[in-house]
C-alpha positions as MATLAB code, in Angstrom:
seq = 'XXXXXXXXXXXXXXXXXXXXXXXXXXXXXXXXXXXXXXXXXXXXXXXXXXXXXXXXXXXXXXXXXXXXXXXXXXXXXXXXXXXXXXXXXXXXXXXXXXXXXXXXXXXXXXXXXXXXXXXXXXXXXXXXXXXXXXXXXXXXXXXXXXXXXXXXXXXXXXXXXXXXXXXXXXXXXXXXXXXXXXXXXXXXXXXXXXXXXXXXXXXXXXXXXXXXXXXXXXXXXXXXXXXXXXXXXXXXXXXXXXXXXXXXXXXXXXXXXXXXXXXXXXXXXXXXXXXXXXXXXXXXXXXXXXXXXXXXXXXXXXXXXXXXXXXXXXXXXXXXXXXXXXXXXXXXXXXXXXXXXXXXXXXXXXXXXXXXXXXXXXXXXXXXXXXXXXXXXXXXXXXXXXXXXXXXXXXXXXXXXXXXXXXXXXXXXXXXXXXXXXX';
ca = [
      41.319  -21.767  -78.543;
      44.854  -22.645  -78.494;
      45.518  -25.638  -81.050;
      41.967  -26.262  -81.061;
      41.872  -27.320  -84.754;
      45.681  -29.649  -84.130;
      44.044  -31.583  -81.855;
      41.110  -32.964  -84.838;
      44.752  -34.506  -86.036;
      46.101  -36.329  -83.185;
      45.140  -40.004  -81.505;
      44.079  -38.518  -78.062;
      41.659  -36.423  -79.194;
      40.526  -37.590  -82.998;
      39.315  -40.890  -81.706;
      37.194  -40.194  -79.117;
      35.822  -36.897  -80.645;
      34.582  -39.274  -83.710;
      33.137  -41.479  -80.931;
      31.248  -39.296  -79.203;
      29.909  -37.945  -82.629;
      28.923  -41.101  -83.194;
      26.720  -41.680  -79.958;
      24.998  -38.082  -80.542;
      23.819  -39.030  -84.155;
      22.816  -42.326  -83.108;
      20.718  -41.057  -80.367;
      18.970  -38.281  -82.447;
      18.756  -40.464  -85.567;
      17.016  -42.784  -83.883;
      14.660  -40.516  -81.653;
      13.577  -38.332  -84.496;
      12.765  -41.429  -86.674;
      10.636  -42.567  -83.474;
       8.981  -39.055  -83.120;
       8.251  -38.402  -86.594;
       6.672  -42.028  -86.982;
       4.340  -41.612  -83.776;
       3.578  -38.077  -84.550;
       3.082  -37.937  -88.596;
       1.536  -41.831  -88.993;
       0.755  -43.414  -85.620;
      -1.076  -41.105  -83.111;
      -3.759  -38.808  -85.250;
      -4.725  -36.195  -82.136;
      -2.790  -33.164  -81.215;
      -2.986  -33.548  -77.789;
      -1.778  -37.152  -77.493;
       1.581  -36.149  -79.976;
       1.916  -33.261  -77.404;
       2.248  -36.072  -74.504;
       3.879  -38.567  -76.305;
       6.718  -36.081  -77.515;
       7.001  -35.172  -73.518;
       6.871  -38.554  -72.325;
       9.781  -39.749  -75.004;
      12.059  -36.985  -73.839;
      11.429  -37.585  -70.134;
      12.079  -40.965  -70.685;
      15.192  -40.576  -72.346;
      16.679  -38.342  -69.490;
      15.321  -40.637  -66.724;
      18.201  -42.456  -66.509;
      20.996  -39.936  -65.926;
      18.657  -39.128  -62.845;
      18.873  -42.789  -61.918;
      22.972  -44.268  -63.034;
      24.691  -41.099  -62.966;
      26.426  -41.542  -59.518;
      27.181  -44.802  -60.856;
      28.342  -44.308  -64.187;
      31.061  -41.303  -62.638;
      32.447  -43.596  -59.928;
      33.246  -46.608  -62.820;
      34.828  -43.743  -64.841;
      36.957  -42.655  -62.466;
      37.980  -45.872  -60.749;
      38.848  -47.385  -64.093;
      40.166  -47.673  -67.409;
      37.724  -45.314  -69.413;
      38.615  -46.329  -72.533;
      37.351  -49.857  -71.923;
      34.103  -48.185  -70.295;
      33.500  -46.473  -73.493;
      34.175  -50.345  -75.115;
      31.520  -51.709  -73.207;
      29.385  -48.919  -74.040;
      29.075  -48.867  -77.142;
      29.189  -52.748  -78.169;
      25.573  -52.870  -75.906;
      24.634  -49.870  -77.985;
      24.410  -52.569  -80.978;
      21.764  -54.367  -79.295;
      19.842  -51.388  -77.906;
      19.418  -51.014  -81.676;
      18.162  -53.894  -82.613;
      15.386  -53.977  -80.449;
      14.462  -49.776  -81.059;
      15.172  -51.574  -85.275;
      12.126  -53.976  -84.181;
      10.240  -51.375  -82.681;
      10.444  -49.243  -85.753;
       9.306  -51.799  -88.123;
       6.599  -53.389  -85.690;
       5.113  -49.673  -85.289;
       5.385  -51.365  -81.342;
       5.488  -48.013  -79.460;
       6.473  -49.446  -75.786;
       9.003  -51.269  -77.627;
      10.219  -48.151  -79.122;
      10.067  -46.522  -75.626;
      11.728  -49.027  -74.201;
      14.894  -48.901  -76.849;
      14.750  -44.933  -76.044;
      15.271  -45.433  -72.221;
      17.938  -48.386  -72.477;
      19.807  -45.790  -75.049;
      19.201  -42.930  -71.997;
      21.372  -45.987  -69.761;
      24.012  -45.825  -72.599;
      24.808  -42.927  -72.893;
      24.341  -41.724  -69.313;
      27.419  -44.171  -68.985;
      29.335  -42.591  -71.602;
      28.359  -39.366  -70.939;
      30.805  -38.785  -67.535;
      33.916  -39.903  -69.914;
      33.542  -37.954  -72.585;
      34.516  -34.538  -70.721;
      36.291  -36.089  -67.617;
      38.364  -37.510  -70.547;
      39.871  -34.490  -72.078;
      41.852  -33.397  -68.536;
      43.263  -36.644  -68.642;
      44.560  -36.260  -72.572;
      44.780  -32.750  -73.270;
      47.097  -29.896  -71.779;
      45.557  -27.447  -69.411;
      44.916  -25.026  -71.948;
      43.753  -27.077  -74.659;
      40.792  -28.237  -72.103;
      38.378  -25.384  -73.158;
      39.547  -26.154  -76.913;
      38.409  -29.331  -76.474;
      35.413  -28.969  -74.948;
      34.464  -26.577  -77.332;
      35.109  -28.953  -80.412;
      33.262  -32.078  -78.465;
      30.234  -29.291  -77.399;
      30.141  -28.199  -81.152;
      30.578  -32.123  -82.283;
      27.743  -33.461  -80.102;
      25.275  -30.611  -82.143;
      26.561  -31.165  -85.016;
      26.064  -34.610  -84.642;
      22.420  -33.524  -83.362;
      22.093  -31.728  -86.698;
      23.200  -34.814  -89.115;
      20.953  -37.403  -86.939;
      18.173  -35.025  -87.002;
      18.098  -34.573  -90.712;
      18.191  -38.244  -91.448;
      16.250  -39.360  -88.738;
      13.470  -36.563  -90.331;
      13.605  -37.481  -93.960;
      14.506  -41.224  -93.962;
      11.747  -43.971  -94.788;
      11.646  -46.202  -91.036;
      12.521  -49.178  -93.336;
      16.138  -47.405  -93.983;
      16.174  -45.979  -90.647;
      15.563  -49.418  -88.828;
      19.010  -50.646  -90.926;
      20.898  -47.374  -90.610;
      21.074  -47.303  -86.656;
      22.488  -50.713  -86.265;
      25.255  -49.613  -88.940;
      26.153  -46.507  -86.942;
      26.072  -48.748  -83.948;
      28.516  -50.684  -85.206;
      30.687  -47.759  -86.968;
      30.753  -46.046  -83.399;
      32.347  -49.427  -81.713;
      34.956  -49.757  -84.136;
      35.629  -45.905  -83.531;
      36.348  -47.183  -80.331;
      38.474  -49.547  -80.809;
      41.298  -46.273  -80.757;
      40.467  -44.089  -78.068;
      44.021  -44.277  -76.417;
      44.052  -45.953  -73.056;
      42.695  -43.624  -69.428;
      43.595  -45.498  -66.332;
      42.158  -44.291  -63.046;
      44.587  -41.401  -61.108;
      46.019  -43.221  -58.464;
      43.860  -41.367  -55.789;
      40.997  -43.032  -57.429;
      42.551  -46.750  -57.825;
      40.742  -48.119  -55.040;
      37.732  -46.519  -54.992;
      34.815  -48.115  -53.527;
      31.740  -47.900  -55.462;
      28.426  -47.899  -53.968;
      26.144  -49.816  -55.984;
      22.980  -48.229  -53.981;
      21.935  -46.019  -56.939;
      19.845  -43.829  -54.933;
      22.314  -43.585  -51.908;
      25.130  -42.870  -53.976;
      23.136  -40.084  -55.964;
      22.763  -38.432  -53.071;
      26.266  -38.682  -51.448;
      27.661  -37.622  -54.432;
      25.173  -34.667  -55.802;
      25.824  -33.467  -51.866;
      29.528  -33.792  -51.588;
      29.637  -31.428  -54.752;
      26.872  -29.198  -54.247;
      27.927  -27.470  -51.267;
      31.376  -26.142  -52.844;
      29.360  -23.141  -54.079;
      31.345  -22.490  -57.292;
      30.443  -25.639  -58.677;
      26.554  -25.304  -57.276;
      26.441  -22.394  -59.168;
      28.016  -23.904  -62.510;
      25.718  -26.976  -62.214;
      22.755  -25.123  -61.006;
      23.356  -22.436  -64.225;
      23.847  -25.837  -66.829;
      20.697  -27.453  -65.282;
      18.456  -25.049  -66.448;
      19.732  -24.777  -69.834;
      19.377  -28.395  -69.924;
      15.633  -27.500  -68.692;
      15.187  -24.819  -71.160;
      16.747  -27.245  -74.070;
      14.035  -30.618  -72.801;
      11.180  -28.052  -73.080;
      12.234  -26.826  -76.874;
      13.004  -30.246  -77.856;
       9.858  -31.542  -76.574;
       7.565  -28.992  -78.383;
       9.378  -28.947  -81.739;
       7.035  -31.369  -83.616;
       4.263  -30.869  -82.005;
       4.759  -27.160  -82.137;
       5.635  -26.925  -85.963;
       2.755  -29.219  -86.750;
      -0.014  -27.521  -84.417;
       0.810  -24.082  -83.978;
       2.644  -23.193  -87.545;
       0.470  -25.826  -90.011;
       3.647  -27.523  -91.236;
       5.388  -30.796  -91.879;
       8.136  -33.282  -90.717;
      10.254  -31.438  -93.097;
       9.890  -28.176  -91.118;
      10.475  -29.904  -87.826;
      13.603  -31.682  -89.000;
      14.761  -28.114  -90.098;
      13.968  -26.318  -86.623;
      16.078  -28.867  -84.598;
      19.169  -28.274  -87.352;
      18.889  -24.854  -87.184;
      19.331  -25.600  -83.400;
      21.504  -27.556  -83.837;
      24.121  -25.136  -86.212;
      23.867  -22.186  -83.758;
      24.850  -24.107  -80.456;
      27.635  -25.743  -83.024;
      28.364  -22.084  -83.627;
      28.238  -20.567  -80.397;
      30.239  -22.727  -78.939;
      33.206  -22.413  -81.229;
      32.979  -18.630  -80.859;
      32.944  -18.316  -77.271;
      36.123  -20.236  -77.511;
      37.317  -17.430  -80.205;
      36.740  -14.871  -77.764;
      37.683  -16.517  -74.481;
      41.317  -17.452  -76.295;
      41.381  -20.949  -74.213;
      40.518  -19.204  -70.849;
      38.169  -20.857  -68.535;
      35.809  -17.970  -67.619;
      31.915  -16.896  -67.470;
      32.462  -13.856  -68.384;
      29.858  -13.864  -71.245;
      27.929  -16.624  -70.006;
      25.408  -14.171  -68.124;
      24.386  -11.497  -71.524;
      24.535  -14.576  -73.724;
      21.550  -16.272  -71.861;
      19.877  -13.211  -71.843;
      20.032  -12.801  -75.356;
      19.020  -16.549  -75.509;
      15.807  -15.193  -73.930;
      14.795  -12.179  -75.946;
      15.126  -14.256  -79.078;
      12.913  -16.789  -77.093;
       9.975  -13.891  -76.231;
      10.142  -12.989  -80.072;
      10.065  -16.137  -80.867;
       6.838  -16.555  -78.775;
       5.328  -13.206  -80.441;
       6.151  -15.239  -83.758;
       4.461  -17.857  -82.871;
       1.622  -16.380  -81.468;
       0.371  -14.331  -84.214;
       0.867  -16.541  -86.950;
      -2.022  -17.359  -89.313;
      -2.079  -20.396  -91.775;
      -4.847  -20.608  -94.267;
      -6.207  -23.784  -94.795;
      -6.113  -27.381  -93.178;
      -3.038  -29.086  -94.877;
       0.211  -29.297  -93.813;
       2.873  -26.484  -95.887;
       6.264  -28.119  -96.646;
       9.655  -26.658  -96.050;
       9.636  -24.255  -99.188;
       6.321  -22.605  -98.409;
       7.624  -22.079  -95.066;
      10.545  -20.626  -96.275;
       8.447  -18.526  -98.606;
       6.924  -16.723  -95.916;
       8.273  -13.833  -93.982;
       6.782  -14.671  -90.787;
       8.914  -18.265  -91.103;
      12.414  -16.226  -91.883;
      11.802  -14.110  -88.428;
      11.398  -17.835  -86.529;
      14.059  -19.692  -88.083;
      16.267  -16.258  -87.118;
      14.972  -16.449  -83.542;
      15.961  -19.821  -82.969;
      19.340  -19.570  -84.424;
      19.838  -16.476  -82.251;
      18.289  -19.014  -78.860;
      21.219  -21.536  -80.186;
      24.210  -19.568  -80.757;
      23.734  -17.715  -77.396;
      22.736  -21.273  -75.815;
      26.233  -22.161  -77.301;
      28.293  -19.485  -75.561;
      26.656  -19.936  -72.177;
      26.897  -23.250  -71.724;
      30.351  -24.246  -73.308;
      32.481  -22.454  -70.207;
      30.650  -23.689  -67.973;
      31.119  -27.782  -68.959;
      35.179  -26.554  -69.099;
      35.049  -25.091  -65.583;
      33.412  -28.265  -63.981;
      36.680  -30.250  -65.573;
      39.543  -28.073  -64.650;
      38.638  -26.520  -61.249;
      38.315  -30.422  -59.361;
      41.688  -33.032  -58.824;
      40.794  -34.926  -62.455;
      41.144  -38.065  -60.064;
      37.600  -36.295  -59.023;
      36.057  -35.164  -63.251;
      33.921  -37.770  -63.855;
      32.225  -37.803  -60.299;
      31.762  -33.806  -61.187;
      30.513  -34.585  -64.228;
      28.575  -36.938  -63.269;
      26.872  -35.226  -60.228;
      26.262  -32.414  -62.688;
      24.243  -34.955  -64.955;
      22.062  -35.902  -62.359;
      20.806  -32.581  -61.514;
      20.583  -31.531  -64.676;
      18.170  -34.884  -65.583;
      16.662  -34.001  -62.665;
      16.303  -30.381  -63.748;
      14.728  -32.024  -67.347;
      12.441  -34.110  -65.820;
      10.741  -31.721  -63.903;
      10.343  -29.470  -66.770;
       8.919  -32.087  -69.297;
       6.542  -33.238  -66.278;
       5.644  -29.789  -65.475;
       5.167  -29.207  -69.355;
       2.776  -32.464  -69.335;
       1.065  -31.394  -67.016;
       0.420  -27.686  -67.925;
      -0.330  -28.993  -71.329;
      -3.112  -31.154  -69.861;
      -4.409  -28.497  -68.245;
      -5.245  -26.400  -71.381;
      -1.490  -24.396  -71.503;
      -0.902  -23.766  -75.510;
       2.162  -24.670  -76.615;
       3.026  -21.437  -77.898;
       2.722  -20.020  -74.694;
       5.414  -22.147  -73.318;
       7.640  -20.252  -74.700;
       7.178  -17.606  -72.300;
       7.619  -19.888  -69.339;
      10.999  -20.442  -71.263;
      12.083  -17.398  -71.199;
      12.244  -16.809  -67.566;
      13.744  -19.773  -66.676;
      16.661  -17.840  -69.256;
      16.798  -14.670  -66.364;
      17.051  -17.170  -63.810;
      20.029  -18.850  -65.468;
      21.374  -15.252  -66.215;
      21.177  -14.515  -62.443;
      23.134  -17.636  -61.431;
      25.931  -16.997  -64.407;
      26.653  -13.768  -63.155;
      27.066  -14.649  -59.552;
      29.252  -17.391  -61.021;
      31.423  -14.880  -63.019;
      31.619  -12.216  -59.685;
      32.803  -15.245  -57.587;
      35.348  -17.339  -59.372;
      36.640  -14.766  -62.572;
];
């Protein structure tokens, strides 16, 4: 992690870093207040908060599917820095309408603020690793990664909490000021002009075309189908946790808000954590070395997790808040289990993100990235559609846990052949 913790000090990193915070608390802080409104006051029947919760996150990822190809040719064929500029002033009016939403209780409206934020930061989502190449030495890359892997869940964390526990009428004020915080941020992320190889790029403005062209012409290099392939179903993995948390903590365990806002920080800590210590033990090395045991740990923690959840009992009708849960052995053994899922998530995924940035020309990172993003949307919108549709079909949430946890061996399998080719 070689001057991982100089680089929180300097302009080339410091700026953007507090950026990209930014966009990752403003996503979750608004999303949770959304989900905990619909779930908790709006929508009264189990089965509807079930679809709902799938629907938002499908929604949400729909557009990296969609812009991706589009948002990693602009990155690399131009300045990035006023990209991210762009980016985040339309995030103020995103905002404002998801603000109106909130405080209407207008659920399409709310919906519809979700998706155009999905546009944002599938945009910004290219620049903020193809980026780092461009600022960074080659082996402060991984470093860097690391911190902006750990950021983003941190981030995840702090949005989640206040998005959980704050009254709408706060949160509809609060997002627009974050908005706003995150495009002054901005305003000194250091210039990122396009490599000259990239200059005169000609972007294809055929979304669907260019999807294509570009998800081919990096697929069929077989050390990055493998990396992407190996991220995707994390990503997968992570839509199909995210998706049940609410409806999961509310139908399965008998508890409150305050318990889901607590599962996704918990979450949110160990992939924080994991990804700073696979950077500890990888000393600023681009490998996957221990990307293949740490997803299969990731997926015994998620079958106990499932045996957890499976047996518990709760006693009466009403909803237990965070202290009872807490009080109860049963609820220590789950929140262990999913901080053992996250820190493992963490050191899978981290090398992986580094080795899409360093092992293609960087005139070429943002196209990586960005063909990465689109299978791994695509990767998350099958899974919440699958998990729709399995849930309408009588599947209990609890047992989707199990359906989880082989999608971990699968991701296991394709680490390892990703570690015998390329380490």
């Amino acid at each position: 992690m070689t001057g991982s913790f100089a680089l929180m000090g300097q302009r080339r990193f410091l700026p953007l870093f507090a950026t990209q915070f930014l966009n990752a608390f403003n996503d979750n802080f608004y999303k949770m207040a959304m989900v905990i409104l619909v779930t908790f006051t709006i929508y009264k029947d189990p089965e509807t908060e079930a679809w709902f919760n799938a629907l938002a996150g499908g929604l949400f990822i729909l557009p990296f599917f969609l812009f991706s190809a589009l948002a990693g040719q602009l990155a690399d064929s131009s300045d990035k820095t006023k990209i991210i500029r762009i980016i985040k002033s339309a995030e103020i009016g995103i905002m404002l309408a998801g603000a109106a939403g909130i405080w209407l209780h207008n659920v399409p409206l709310m919906l519809l603020a979700l998706f155009a934020m999905g546009v944002h930061s599938t945009f910004f989502g290219p620049i903020k690793y193809a980026i780092l190449p461009q600022h960074l030495d080659e082996d402060q890359v991984l470093a860097g990664t690391g911190w902006v892997e750990a950021g983003t869940y941190i981030a995840i964390l702090g949005g989640t909490i206040v998005g959980g526990l704050t009254p709408p009428h706060f949160a509809m004020v609060g997002i627009i000021i974050v908005a706003i915080i995150g495009r002054l941020t901005a305003t000194y992320v250091p210039a990122a002009p396009p490599e000259a190889e990239a200059e005169n790029l000609v972007i294809d403005h055929n979304v669907f075309r260019s999807s294509w062209r570009l998800v081919n012409s990096t697929m069929h290099i077989p050390r990055l189908f493998l990396a992407i392939v190996s991220i995707s179903f994390f990503w997968a993995i992570g839509a199909i946790l995210a998706a049940q948390f609410p409806p999961l903590v509310k139908n399965a365990l008998g508890a409150d808000k305050t318990v889901a806002t607590m599962f996704t920080a918990i979450f949110s800590v160990g992939v924080a954590v994991g990804s700073i210590v696979v950077n500890r033990l990888l000393k600023g090395q681009v490998s996957a070395r221990y990307s293949p045991g740490s997803v299969i740990v990731m997926g015994l923690f998620v079958l106990d997790l499932w045996w957890s959840v499976k047996g518990w009992k709760h006693a009466d009708d009403s909803l237990m808040g965070w202290r009872e849960f807490l009080s109860i052995t049963a609820g220590d053994r789950i929140l262990l289990d999913l901080l053992g899922i996250a820190i493992a998530g963490g050191m899978f995924v981290v090398p992986l993100y580094a080795f899409l940035t360093t092992t293609v020309a960087k005139s070429q990172t943002a196209r990586t990235v960005a063909a990465n993003n689109i299978v791994n949307s695509g990767f998350m919108v099958a899974a919440t559609l699958l998990l729709s549709v399995l849930i309408a079909l009588g599947l209990t949430i609890d047992d989707t846990l199990l359906m989880v946890a082989v999608m971990c061996l699968v991701s296991a399998w394709l680490a390892w052949r990703l570690h015998k080719a390329c380490d």
